[in-house]
C-alpha positions as a Python dict, from the first residue, in 0.01 Angstrom:
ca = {
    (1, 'X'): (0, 0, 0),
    (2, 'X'): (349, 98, -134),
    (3, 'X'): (625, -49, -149),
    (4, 'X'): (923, 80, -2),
    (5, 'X'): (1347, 44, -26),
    (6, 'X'): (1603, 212, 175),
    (7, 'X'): (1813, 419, 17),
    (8, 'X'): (2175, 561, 175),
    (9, 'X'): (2460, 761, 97),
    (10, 'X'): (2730, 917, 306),
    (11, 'X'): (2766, 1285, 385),
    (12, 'X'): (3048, 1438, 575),
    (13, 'X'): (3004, 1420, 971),
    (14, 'X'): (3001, 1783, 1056),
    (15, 'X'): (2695, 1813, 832),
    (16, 'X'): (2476, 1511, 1007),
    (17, 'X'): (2570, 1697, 1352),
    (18, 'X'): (2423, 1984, 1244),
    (19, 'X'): (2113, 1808, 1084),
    (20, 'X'): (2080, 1647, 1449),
    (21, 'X'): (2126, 2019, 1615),
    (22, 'X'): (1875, 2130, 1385),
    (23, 'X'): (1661, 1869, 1449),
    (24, 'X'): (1654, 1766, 1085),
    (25, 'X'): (1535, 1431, 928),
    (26, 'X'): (1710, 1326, 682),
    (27, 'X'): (1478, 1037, 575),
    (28, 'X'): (1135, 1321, 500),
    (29, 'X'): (1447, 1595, 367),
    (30, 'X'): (1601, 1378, 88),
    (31, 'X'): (1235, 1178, 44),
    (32, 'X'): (1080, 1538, -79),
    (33, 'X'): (1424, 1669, -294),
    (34, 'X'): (1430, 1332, -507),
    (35, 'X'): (1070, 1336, -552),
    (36, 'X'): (1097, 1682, -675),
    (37, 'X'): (1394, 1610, -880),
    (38, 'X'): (1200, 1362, -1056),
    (39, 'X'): (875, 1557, -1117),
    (40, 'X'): (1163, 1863, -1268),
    (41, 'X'): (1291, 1560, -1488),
    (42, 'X'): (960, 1428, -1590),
    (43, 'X'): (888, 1801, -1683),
    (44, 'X'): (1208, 1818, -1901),
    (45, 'X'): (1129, 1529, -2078),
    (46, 'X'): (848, 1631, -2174),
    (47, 'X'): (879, 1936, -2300),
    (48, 'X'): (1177, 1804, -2536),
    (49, 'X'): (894, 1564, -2719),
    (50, 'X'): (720, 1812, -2766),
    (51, 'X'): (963, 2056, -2889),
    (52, 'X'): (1037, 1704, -3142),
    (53, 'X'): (605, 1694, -3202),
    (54, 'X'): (591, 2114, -3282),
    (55, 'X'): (670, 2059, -3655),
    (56, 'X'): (373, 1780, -3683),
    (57, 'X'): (135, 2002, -3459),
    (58, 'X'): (239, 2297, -3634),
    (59, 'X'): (96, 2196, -3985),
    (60, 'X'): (-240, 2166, -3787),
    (61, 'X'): (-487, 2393, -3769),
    (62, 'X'): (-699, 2512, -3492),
    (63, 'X'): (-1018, 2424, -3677),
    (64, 'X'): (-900, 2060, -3727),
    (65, 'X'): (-854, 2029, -3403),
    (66, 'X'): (-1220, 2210, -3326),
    (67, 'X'): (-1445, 1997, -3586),
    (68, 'X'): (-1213, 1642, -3445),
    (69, 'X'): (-1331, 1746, -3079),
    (70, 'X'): (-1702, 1826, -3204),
    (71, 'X'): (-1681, 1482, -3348),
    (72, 'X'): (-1561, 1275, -3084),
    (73, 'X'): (-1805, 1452, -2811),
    (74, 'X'): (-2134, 1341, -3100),
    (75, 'X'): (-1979, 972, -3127),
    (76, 'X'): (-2040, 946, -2745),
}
């Protein structure tokens, strides 16, 4: 089971009336936009190590990377 913390910040009080005319919650809103914001940062990190890894995976070539899978799939 997780774990969870509460998390708060302040917004201005015209905007939580309208959340509450719009029947909005706040807690499932902002749960889903940081979760996303996290997967778009995880993403972003990411693809800068591998821009840093291109030069390394550059200099190999696609049959080295053939005849290394062929060998680890007979070692099994």
């Amino acid at each position: 089971m997780s774990k969870y913390t509460t998390v708060s910040t302040k917004i201005p009080q015209e905007l939580k009336e309208k959340m509450k005319e719009l029947k909005i919650k706040p807690s499932k809103l902002l749960r889903k936009a940081i979760e996303d914001e996290i997967r778009r940062r995880e993403a972003e990190k990411l693809k800068e190590e591998l821009e840093k890894l291109k030069p390394v995976l550059d200099k190999v070539s696609m049959e080295e990377i053939v005849e290394s899978i062929r060998e680890d799939r007979m070692r099994r």
